[in-house]
C-alpha angles and dihedrals in degrees: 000000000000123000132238093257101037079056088053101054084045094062098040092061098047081053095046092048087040085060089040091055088036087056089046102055082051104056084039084061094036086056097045093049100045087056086068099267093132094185114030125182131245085240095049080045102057088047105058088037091059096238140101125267090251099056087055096060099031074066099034132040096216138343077268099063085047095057093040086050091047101043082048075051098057099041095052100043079058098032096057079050082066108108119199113256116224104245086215094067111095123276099249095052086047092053091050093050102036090051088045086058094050087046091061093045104049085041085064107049097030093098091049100042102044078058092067103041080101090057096048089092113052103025117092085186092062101046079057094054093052095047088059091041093057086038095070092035098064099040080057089060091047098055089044098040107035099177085064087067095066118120091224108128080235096055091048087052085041085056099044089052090053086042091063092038091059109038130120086241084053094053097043092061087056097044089041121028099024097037089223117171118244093251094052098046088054095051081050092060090039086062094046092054096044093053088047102045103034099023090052099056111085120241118265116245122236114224113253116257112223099236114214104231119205115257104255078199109128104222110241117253107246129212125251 
């Protein structure tokens, strides 16, 4: 008769193999769709994964709930890559690297996620996903940009126009319907930021200098 702790190590390493098998259907479905097979099926899954339909959806409720797991995946594998930026930098080196970060990142998901524009609607799952994925975005943008935490009523509108500017929907347009490189879409949002962030700030004003102006007096003639 086993052991407790021979029962221990048993079920650690069927849980162990069933994450192995869950991480291969969804790098099966990341691959696929990143060679251009936007909605694969659960059959086309399981056999690039190496494993039967039914282990697929003894794993997975539906292909849904694959690609929602896979795109979670891929966010989180580039989001942990994300290094904190010193506030204190200047702005302009906060915004380059900032927007350099979020490159990487939308360049990343944007296979997976373009397979799933079909699904927005109707998945509350989904919604969810991208809340928490703007969440962190933007708390991203409030440790990096403090002047955008402000509880003015022009910093939240200041927020909410970075928010969209850098947004996934925002690159997209770029990638997508203007064709736009990935380099060029980053400087793009490089520029947005920058005329939101600096151009919104208003000019300091120097102090004025008192001008000694010459005496328009005539000296009086004195007598000799």
């Amino acid at each position: 008769m086993p052991t407790i702790e021979q029962e221990d190590v048993s079920t650690d390493g069927r849980r162990l193999r069933g994450q192995r098998t869950q991480t291969k259907v969804l790098e099966a479905l990341l691959e696929l769709v990143a060679e251009g097979e936007m909605r694969p099926t659960a059959q086309a899954v399981s056999n690039r994964a190496g494993v039967s339909l039914r282990t697929v959806y003894h794993h997975f409720e539906d292909v849904e709930d694959v690609r929602r797991r896979a795109l979670d995946l891929q966010r989180s594998r580039y989001q942990a890559g994300f290094r904190a930026i010193d506030p204190m930098l200047p702005v302009q080196e906060r915004i380059e690297t900032f927007c350099r970060q979020v490159r990487r990142l939308f360049e990343a998901i944007t296979p997976i996620r373009r397979s799933m524009l079909a699904d927005d609607p109707i998945s509350e799952e989904l919604r969810e996903g991208r809340r928490r994925a703007r969440e962190i975005r933007i708390a991203q943008l409030g440790a990096t940009f403090p002047e955008l935490t402000e509880r003015s009523r022009a910093a939240k509108d200041l927020l909410a126009a970075v928010d969209v500017a850098t947004s996934w929907p925002a690159w997209n347009y770029q990638r997508e319907s203007l064709q736009r490189s990935a380099a060029a879409s980053e400087g793009v949002m490089a520029a947005m930021m920058t005329a939101l962030l600096v151009g919104s700030q208003p000019p300091k004003r120097e102090a004025r200098k008192s001008v000694t102006r010459p005496s328009t007096t005539r000296p009086r003639n004195t007598k000799k």
